[in-house]
N, C-alpha and C positions, 0 to 999 in steps of 0.2 A: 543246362539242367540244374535242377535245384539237389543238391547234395545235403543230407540229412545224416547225424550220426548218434547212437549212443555211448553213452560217457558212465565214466564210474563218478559220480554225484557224492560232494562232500558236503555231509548229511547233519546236523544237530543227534545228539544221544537221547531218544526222549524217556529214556531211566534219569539220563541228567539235568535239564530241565522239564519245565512247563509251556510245551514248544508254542502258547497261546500269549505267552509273556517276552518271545523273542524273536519272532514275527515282525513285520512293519511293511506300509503301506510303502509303493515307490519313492523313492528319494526327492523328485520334485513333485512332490502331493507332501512334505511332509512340512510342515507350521514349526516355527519353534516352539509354541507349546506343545503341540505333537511330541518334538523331538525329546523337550526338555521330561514328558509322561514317560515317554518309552526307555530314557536314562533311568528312571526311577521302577520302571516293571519289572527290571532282570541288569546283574552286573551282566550277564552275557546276551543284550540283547543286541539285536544285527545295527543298529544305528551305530554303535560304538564304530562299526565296519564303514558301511555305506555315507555317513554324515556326523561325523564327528564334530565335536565340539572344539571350538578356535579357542585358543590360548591368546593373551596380551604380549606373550613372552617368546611365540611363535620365533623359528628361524628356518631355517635351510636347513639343517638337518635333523629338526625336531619341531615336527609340525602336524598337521590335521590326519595326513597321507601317512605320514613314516608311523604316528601312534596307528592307524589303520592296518598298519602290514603287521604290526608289534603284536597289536593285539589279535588277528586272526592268528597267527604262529602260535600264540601262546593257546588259545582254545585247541588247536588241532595237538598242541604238545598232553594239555591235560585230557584231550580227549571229550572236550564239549563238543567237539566237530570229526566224524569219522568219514574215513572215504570209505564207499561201498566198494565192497569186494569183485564185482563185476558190473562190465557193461549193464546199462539198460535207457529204458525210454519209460517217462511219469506222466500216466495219465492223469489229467488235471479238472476238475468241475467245479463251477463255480454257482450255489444256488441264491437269488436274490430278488427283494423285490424294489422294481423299478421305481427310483425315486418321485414323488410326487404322485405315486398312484398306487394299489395295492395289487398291481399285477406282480405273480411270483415269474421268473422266466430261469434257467441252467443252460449256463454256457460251459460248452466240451471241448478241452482240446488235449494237448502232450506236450511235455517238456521234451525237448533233446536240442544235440547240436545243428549249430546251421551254417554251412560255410560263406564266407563274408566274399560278395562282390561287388563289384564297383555298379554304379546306377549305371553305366552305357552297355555294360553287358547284359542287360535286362531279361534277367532273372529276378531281380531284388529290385523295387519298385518304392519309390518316397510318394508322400502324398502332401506336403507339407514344409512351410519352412523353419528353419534351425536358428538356436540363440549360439553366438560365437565363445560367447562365454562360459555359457551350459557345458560346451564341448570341450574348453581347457581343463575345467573340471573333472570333468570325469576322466581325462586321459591322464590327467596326476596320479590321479587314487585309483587307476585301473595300472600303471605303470610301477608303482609301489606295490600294491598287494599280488598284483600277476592273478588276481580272482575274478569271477565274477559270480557275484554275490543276489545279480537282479537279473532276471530274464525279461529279454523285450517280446513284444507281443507283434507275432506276424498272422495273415488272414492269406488265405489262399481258397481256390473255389474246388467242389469234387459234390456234385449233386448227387453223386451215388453214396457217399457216408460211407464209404470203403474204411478210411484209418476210423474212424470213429467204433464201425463195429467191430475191428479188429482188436481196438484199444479196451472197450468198454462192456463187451460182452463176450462169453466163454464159448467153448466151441459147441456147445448144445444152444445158445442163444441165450443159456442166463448171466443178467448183470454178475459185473464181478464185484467183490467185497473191496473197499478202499483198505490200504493201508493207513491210512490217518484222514480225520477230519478237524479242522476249527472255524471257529466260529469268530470273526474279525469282531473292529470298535463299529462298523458300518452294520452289522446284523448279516452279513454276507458268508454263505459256509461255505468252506472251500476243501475238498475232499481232493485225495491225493493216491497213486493206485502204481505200485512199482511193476513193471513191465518185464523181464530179463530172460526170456525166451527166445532165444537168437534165433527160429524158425519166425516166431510171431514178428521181430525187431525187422528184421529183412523183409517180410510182407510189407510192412508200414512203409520202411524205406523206400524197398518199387514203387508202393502208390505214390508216393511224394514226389519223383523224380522227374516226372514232367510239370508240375508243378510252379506257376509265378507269382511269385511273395510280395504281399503288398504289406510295406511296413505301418501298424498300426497303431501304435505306441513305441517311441523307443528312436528316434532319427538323432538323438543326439549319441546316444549309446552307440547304435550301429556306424555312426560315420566317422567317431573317435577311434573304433576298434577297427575300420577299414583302415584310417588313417595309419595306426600302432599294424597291422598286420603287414601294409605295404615296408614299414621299416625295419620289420624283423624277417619277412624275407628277405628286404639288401643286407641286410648285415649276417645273416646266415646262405647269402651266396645262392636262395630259391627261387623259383616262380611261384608268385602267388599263387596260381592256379594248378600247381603241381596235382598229379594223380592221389587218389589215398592210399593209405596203405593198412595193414589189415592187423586187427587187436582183437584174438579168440576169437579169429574166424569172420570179423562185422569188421566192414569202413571202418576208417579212424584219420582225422585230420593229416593230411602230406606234413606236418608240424602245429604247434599247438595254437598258436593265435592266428591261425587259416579259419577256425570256429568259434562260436561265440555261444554263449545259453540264448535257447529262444522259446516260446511257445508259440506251436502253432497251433490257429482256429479255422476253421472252414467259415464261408462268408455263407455259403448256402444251407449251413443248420439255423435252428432257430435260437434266440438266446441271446445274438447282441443287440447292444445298447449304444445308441451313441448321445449323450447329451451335448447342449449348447457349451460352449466356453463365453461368455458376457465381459464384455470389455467396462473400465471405469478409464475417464481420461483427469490427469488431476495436473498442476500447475500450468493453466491456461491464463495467460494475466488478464484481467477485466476482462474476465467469460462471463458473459449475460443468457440466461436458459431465453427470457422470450426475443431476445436480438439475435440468438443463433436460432432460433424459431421461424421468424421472419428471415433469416440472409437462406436456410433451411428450403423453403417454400417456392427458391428459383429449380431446385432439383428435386423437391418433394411434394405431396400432396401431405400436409400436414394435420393432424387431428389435435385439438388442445383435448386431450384427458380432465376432465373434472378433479377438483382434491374431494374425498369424502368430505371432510372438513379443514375449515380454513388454519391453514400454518403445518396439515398433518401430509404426510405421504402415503397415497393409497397402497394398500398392503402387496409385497413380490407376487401372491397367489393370483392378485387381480390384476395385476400388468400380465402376468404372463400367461392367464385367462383370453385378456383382452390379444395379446398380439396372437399367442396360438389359435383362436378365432379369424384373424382376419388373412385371406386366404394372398399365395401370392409372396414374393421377398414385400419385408414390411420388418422394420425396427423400433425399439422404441428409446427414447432423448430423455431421460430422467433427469432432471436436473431442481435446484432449490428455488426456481423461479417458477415450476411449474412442469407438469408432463407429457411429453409427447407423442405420438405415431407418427411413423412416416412410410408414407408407399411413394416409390420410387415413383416419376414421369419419364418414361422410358424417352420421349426424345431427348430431354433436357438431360438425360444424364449420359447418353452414348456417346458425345465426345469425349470424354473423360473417361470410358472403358476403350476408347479406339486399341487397337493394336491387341487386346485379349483374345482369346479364342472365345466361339457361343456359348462354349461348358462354366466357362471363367466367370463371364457378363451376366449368368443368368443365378450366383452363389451370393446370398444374403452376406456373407461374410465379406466377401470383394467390393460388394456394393462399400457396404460400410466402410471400407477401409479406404479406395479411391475417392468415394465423392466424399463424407462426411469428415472422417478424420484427416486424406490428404489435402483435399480441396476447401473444405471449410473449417477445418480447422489451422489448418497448415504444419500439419504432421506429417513430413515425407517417408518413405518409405524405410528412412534408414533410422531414423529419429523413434520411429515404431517400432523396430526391431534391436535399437539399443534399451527399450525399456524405459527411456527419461521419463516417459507424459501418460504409459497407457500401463495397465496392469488387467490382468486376466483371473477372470475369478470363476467358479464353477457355480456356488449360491447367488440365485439373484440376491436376497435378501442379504447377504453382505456386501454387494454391491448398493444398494441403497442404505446398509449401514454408513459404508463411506462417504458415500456423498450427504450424509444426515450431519454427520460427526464433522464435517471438512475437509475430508483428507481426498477427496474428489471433487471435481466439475462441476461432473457428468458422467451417470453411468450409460450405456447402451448394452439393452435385450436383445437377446439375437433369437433365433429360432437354431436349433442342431440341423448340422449338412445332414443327406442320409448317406445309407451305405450306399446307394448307386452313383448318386454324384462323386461320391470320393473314389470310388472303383474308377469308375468313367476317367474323372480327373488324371488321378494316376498311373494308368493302364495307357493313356494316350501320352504321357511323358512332362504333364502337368505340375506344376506347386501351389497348393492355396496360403496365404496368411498362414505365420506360425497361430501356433494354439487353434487353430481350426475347429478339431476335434475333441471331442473328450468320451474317449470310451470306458465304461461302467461297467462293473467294478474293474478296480485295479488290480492287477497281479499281485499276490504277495511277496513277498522279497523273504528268502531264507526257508522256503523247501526244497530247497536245490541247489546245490551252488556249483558252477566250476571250476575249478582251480589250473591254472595252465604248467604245476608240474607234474 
């Protein structure tokens, strides 16, 4: 069963700041000019916490992690950061309009805790794979501060909108008033609504508890802190899975890194978004666009794309006009030799998915990564997930800045999995390609934190 809990939330003072100046998008969403803006919007903005700035001087005991722990002590001593005085659960809504179109859509969910389990006791469900790196990471900076500062994002299904109307509307049916709203650098308002009605927090709870989590942002977060939980039960002599025990009457984790902050969103409201993740492949030696066009053409049914004009690259809107048009898995090969389409020949390419399951063979993104990138490129498996040759970009259009500029190949356009196939995927015990997904908008980092003393 899925165990859910409210937590006392150590909170930003917004008498003491401009809580719109110390805010920040997730940690890996964040550019170094990003990082280097949001240094310069507030001495107390959450970057100082979550992604700190590397010294030359750096050591073992004075480094990215330990100024991380330094400086959240020191906010919580002056009181830029307060802990709420009692349990609760933070309604969360996110209003936005879908990139590349003027559709507005509001995604609803609730902050609280979520007890951390291992992927075979399925409960807690991946859909995707993990960078090894990403993960030492965070267990540094989650080991020194004992915070957590970013909540990951879980989806779970309830067609009846049970915790929703409980969370979001009052006992006569009218909405409730947010406790805070802002307004991000994306144009996305993200409204915030504190919940602390231990009658109301335990309904929520019930609804939740049959409940299976599909983690939808956030696999390097959750599998570090699974990691960090199984250690501090051996060393505090527990069972991970110990019972809970009880804080003002509500659950409360059997010890504190048994939980982790999470948001959860129901998959059956309306609201989410999933866009493509578009791959760029760069130090390929003597990569030729129309000789991998042609070697292309034994697993592809290839289209040569026209240039508007000669030497220039037809613009992101019309590549990604052109493939969202053409119905069917179908990617596109941009490269400075010229541009491509490719739709799969299903016989020529199934020995090279052999051994997948139908769900697997049948994801624009797997295509891609088996036949093109490991078979024609010869980017293996491991080679992809070390990062050397392939980078993951969200805008197409800086995907064809890089390959404009040289600092790529070859980009490839993908189309976005949807929510079924990744439900499907996941729910049967599946992994697609890391970066698979990209779900819109991000979570903000810094309306909620928790703190594991």
């Amino acid at each position: 069963m899925a165990r859910l809990y409210p937590f006392r939330a150590l909170r930003y003072d917004p008498t003491r700041v401009n809580m719109t100046d110390v805010v920040t998008q997730p940690y890996d969403k964040i550019s170094p000019d990003m990082q280097e803006r949001y240094y310069e919007l507030s001495p107390y903005n959450l970057i100082r916490v979550i992604l700190g700035q590397h010294q030359p001087n750096d050591t073992d005991s004075e480094n990215v992690y330990t100024r991380a722990a330094a400086t959240l002590s020191d906010w919580r001593a002056k009181g830029i950061l307060k802990e709420e005085s009692e349990p609760a659960l933070y309604g969360y809504s996110q209003t936005y309009t879908v990139p590349g179109t003027e559709e507005v859509r509001e995604r609803r969910g609730f902050i609280a805790l979520g007890q951390l389990y291992d992927y075979a006791d399925h409960v807690v469900y991946r859909h995707e794979q993990t960078f090894p790196k990403h993960k030492s990471d965070r267990l540094a900076l989650f080991k020194a501060t004992r915070a957590y500062c970013e909540q990951i994002y879980m989806l779970y299904s309830d067609p009846t909108f049970t915790a929703e109307h409980l969370l979001f509307d009052t006992a006569d049916g009218k909405p409730r008033t947010p406790d805070l709203e802002i307004t991000d650098e994306y144009d996305v308002v993200h409204r915030l609504w504190k919940l602390a009605d231990p009658a109301l927090i335990q309904k929520v709870l019930d609804t939740m508890a049959d409940k299976k989590l599909i983690i939808a942002d956030g696999h390097h977060r959750y599998e570090t802190s699974t990691t960090y939980m199984h250690e501090r039960a051996a060393e505090l002599g527990l069972d991970p899975k110990a019972e809970p025990k009880t804080d003002d009457h509500l659950p409360a984790p059997a010890f504190p890194e048994q939980a982790m902050m999470m948001t959860f969103v129901n998959m059956d409201a309306p609201g989410i978004t999933i866009l493509p993740t578009h791959r760029v492949a760069f130090g390929l030696i003597g990569f030729n666009g129309r000789e991998f066009a042609a070697e292309a053409a034994e697993y592809f049914t290839v289209t040569d794309i026209p240039l508007k004009q000669s030497g220039h690259f037809p613009g992101a809107v019309n590549l990604l006009k052109r493939l969202n048009n053409t119905p069917g898995v179908a990617f596109i090969a941009a490269t400075r030799d010229g541009d491509f389409l490719l739709q799969p020949k299903p016989e020529a390419i199934a020995p090279l998915l052999a051994g997948l399951s139908p769900r697997q063979q049948q994801l624009d993104v797997t295509q891609l990564h088996k036949v093109v990138l490991e078979k024609l490129l010869g980017l293996n498996e491991e080679t992809v997930r070390a990062g050397s040759h392939v980078r993951y970009l969200r805008e197409a259009t800086e995907a064809l800045q890089q390959l404009g500029s040289g600092n790529a190949d070859v980009a490839f356009l993908i189309k976005p999995v949807t929510l079924d196939q990744m439900k499907d995927i996941s729910l049967n015990l599946e992994v697609m390609p890391q970066k698979s997904t990209d779900f819109y908008p991000k979570l903000l980092s810094g309306l909620a934190m928790y703190t594991l003393d």
